[in-house]
SEZAVEX-30048 format. One line per 8 residues: number of its first residue (from 1); for each residue x, y negated, z negated of C-alpha. Coordinates in steps of 0.25 Angstrom, whole numbers, padded with zeros to 4 digits. Layout:
! SEZAVEX-30048
NUM> X/Y/Z | ...;
This chain:
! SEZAVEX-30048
1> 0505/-0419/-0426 | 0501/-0430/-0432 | 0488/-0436/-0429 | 0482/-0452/-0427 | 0466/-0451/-0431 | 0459/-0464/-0426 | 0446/-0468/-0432 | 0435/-0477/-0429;
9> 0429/-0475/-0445 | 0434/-0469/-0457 | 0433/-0468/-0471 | 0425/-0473/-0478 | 0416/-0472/-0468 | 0414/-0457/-0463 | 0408/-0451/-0450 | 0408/-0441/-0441;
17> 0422/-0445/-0435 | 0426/-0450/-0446 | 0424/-0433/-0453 | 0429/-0427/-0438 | 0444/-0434/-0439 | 0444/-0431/-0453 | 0442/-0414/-0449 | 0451/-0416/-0439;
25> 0463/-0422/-0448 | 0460/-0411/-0458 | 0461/-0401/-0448 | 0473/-0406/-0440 | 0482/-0407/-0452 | 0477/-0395/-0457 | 0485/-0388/-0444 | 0498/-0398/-0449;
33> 0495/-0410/-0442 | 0494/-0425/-0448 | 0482/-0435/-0446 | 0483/-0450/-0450 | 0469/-0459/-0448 | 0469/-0474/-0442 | 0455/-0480/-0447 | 0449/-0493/-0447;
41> 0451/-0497/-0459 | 0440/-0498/-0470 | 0431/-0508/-0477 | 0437/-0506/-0491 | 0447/-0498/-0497 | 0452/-0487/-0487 | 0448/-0473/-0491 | 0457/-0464/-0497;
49> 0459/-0455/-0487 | 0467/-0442/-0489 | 0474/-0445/-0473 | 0484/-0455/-0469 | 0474/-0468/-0464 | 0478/-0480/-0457 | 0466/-0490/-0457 | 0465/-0501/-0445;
57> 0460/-0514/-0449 | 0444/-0514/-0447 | 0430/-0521/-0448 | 0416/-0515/-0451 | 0410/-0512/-0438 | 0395/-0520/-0442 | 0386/-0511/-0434 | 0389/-0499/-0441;
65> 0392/-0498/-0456 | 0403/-0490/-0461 | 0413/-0491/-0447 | 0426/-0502/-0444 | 0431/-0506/-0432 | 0448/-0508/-0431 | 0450/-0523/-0429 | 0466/-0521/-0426;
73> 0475/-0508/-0424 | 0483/-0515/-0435 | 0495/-0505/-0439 | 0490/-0495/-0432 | 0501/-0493/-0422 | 0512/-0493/-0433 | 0505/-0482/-0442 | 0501/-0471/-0430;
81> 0518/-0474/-0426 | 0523/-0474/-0441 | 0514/-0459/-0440 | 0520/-0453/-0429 | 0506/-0448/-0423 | 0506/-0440/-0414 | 0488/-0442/-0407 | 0480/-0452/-0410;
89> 0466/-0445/-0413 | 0455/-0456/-0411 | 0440/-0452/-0418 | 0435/-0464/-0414 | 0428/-0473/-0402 | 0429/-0486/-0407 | 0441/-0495/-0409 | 0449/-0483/-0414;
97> 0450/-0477/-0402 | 0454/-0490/-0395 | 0466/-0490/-0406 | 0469/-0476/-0405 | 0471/-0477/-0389 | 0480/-0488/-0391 | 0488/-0483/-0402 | 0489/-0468/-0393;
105> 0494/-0475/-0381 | 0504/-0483/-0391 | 0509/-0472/-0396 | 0509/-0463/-0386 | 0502/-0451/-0392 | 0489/-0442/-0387 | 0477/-0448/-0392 | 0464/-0441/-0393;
113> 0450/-0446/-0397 | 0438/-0439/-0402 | 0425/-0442/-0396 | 0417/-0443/-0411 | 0405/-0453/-0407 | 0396/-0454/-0395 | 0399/-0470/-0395 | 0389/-0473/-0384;
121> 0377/-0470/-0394 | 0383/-0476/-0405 | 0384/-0489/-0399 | 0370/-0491/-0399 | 0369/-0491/-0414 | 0380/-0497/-0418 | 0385/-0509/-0407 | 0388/-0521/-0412;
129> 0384/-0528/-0398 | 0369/-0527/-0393 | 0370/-0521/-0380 | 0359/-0512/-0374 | 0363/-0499/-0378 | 0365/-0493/-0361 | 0375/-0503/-0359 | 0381/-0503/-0373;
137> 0382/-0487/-0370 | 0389/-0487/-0357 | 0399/-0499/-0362 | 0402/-0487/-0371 | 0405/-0475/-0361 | 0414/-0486/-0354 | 0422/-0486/-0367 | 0422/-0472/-0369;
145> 0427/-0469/-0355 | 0439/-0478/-0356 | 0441/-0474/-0372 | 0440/-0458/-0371 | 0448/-0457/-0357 | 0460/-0464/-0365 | 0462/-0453/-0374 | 0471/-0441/-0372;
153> 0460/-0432/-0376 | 0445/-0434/-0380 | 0439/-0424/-0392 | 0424/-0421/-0389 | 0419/-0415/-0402 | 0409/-0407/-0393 | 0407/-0404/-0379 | 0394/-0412/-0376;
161> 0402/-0424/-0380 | 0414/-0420/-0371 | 0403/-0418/-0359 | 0395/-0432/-0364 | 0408/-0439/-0362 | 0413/-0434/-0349 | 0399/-0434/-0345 | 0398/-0451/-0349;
169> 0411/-0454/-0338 | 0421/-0451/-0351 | 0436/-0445/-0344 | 0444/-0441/-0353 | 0459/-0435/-0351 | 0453/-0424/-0359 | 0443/-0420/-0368 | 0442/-0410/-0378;
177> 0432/-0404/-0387 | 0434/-0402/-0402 | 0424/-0403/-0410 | 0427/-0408/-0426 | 0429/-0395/-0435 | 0422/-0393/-0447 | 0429/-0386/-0460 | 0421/-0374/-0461;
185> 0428/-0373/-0474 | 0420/-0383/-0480 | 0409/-0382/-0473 | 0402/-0369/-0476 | 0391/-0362/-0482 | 0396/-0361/-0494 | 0395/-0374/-0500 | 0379/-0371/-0501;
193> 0377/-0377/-0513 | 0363/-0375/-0519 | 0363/-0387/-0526 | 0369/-0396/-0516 | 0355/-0400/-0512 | 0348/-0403/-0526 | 0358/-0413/-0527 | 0349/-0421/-0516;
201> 0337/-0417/-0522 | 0334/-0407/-0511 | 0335/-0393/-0519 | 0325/-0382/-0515 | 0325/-0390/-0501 | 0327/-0387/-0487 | 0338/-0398/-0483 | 0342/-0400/-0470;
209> 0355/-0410/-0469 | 0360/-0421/-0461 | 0374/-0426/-0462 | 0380/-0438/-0454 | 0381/-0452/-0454 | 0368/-0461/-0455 | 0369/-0469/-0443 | 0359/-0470/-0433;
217> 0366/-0461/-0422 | 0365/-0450/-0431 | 0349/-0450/-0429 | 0345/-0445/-0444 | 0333/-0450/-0439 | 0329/-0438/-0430 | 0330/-0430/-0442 | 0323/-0439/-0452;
225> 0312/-0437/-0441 | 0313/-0423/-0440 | 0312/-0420/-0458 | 0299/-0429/-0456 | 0293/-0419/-0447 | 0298/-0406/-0453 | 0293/-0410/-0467 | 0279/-0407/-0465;
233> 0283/-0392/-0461 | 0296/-0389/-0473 | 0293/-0397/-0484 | 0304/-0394/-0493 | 0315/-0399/-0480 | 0325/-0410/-0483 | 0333/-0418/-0478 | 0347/-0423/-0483;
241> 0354/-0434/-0475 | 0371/-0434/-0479 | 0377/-0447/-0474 | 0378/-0462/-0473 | 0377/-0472/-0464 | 0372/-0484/-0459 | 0359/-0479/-0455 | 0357/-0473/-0467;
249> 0345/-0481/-0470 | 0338/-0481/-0459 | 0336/-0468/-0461 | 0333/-0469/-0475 | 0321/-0478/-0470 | 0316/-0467/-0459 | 0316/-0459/-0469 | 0307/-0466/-0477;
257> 0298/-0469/-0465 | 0299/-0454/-0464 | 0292/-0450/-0475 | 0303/-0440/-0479 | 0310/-0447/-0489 | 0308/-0435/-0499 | 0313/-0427/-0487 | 0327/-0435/-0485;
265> 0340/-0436/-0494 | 0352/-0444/-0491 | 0362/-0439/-0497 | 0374/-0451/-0492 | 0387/-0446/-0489 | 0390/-0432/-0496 | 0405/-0430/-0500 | 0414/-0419/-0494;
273> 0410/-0409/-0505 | 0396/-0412/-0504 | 0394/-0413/-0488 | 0398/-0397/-0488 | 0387/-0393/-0496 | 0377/-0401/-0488 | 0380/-0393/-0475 | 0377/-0380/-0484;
281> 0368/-0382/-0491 | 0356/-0386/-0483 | 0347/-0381/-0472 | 0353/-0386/-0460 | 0359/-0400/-0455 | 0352/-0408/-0445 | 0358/-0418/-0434 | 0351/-0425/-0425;
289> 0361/-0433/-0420 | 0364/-0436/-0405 | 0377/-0444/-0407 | 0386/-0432/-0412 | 0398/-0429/-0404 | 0401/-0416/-0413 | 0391/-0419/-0426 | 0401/-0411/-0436;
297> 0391/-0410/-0446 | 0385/-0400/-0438 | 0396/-0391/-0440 | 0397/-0394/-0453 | 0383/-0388/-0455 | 0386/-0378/-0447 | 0398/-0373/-0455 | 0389/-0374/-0469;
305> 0381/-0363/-0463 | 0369/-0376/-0462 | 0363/-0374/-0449 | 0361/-0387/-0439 | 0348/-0394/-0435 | 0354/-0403/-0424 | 0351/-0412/-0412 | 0353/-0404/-0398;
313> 0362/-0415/-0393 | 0377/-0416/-0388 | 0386/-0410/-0399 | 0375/-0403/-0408 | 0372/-0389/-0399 | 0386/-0389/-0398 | 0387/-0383/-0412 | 0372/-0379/-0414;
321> 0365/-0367/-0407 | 0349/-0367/-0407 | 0347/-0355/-0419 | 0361/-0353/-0422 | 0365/-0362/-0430 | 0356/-0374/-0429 | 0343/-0380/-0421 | 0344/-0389/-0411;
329> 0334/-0400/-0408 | 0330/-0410/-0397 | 0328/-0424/-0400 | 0314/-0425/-0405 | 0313/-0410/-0410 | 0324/-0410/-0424 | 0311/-0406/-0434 | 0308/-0393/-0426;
337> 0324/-0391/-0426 | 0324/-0392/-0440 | 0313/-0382/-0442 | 0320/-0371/-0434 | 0332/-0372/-0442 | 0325/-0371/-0456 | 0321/-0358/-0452 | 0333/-0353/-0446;
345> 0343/-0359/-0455 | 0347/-0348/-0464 | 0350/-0339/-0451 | 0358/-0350/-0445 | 0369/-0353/-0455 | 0378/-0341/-0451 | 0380/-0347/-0436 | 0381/-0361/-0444;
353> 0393/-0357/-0449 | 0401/-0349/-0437 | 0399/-0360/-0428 | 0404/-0370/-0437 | 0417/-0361/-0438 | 0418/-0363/-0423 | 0421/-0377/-0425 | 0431/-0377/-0438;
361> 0442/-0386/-0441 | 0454/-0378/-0437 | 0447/-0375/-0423 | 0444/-0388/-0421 | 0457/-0396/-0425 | 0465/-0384/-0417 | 0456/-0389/-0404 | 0461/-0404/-0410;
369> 0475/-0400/-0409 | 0475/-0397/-0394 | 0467/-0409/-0390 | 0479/-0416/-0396 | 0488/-0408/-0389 | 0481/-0410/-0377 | 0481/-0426/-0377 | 0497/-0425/-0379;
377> 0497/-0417/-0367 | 0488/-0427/-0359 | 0498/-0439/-0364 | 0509/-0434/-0360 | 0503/-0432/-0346 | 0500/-0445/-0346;
């Protein structure tokens, strides 16, 4: 089978859909299948990349650094027939999955689209139009009612996503839920590294970790808070803060208004070797954001054996237990989860790592492979 992947960002600039089509692609050809990339194309020399990409002419979308919006499908056509795909496979919301609708029907093949980003809170960061946000918001669920019930099947990375949309007026020809594997071969506990940390300047500290894009949906800011209050009660706890974005000094200056600039490290964008041996070699990761569909760095964590201090919000108890594997906190009360997991963190890490190995690559892109299965069948039926 050869497989279409549609794109709203990629390379050089890298997020969390960006990371979930690239362990899908890895995981499908693994199991003998072939995946080319359509991508708006980038604002420089394009990356080089190890999978066939085709880039669509683009312009920087202004109100968020880093992302391009297609200005024309171009040759777009003419590549996906020259390669004889068999499903389109959209990762994206935005003008990609306009394109990849019209090129599926065009084509005549099963298209499928993963439900990455919850949209309707996005736009209230990032429109390029002021509008008040309640309108601005339904004008939203309007588009994703006539976008997702186009798609042969819909992919909810979690079942509190599945049950938001359908609860939101979304009707969908079918809906399945498949979350994004993680490679429990590269993440694991073994790539402790003891003097990962020193590199940071956190040696002989307790470092909790956060991971993700700095971008004001991702509400690092909760947890700025929270360090601010637990410092008073663990003096040796850190913070190192791995990513990039355009929100990243905003939070630089909170931190700063804080008081805990000796407590706070950003470490930027960590490479593929590096990232690893951040899971594992900390205390516990700490998300507190309410926009994540799946939040794969959870599972990342998770399969270091690093136990998960994170927000009890749509996808987050789907893959963190109270005590098991992780703490869970309400909107207001991160610091106290934090505390609970630094005492408990030790007995936690071997459920860490078997509920990670629930949601590993193979299972996950077996689960892909009927989805797409299932959007031939629907096609033909139609």
């Amino acid at each position: 089978m050869k497989v279409a992947m549609f794109a709203d960002s990629f390379h050089p600039n890298v997020d969390g859909a960006v990371v979930a089509m690239e362990i899908a692609s890895k995981g499908l050809e693994k199991r003998g299948h072939e995946v080319v990339m359509v991508a708006p194309e980038p604002d420089g020399p394009p990356v080089n990349y190890w999978r066939k990409v085709h880039y669509l002419p683009a312009r920087e979308f202004r109100s968020y650094p880093g992302y391009r919006v297609v200005v024309s499908p171009s040759d777009m056509l003419e590549f996906l027939r020259k390669e004889k795909v068999d499903v389109i496979h959209c990762h994206g919301l935005a003008s990609m999955a306009i394109l990849s609708l019209t090129a599926a029907k065009a084509l005549k093949v099963p298209h499928v689209l993963t439900f990455h980003t919850m949209a309707n809170e996005a736009i209230k960061y990032y429109s390029p139009v002021k509008v008040p946000h309640e309108i601005m918001e339904k004008m939203v669920w309007i588009f994703l009612r006539n976008l997702l019930k186009r798609a042969e099947v819909v992919v909810a990375p979690s079942a509190p996503i599945r049950d938001e949309l359908i609860e939101n007026g979304v009707r969908m020809k079918a809906c399945e839920v498949i979350p994004t594997g993680v490679d429990c071969s590269r993440f694991t506990p073994e790539n402790y590294d003891r003097t990962f940390l020193d590199r940071f300047g956190l040696g002989g500290k307790r470092v909790l970790l956060h991971v993700g894009r700095l971008s004001k949906e991702k509400r690092l800011d909760t947890v700025l808070r929270a360090m601010a209050e637990v410092a008073p009660k663990v003096p040796d706890l850190r913070l190192l803060v791995v990513g990039r974005g355009p929100a990243a000094e905003d939070y630089k200056a909170l931190v700063r208004t804080l008081g805990i600039s000796d407590r706070v490290v950003f470490a930027g964008f960590l490479s593929d070797e590096e990232l690893p041996k951040a899971y594992a070699s900390v205390e516990a990761l700490v998300i507190s954001s309410t926009f994540e569909t799946q939040g794969l760095v959870v599972l990342e964590a998770l399969a270091s054996g690093t136990p998960v201090v994170g927000i009890r919000f749509r996808a987050i108890p789907e893959f963190v237990s109270e005590g098991k594997n992780g703490c869970l906190f309400e909107e207001d009360a991160c610091a106290d989860a934090i505390l609970r997991c630094l005492v408990r963190s030790e007995s936690m890490k071997i459920n860490a790592v078997s509920t990670a190995r629930e949601f590993s690559v193979d299972a996950c892109t077996a689960k892909l492979e009927k989805a797409y299965e299932l959007a031939s069948d629907i096609l033909k039926t139609l």
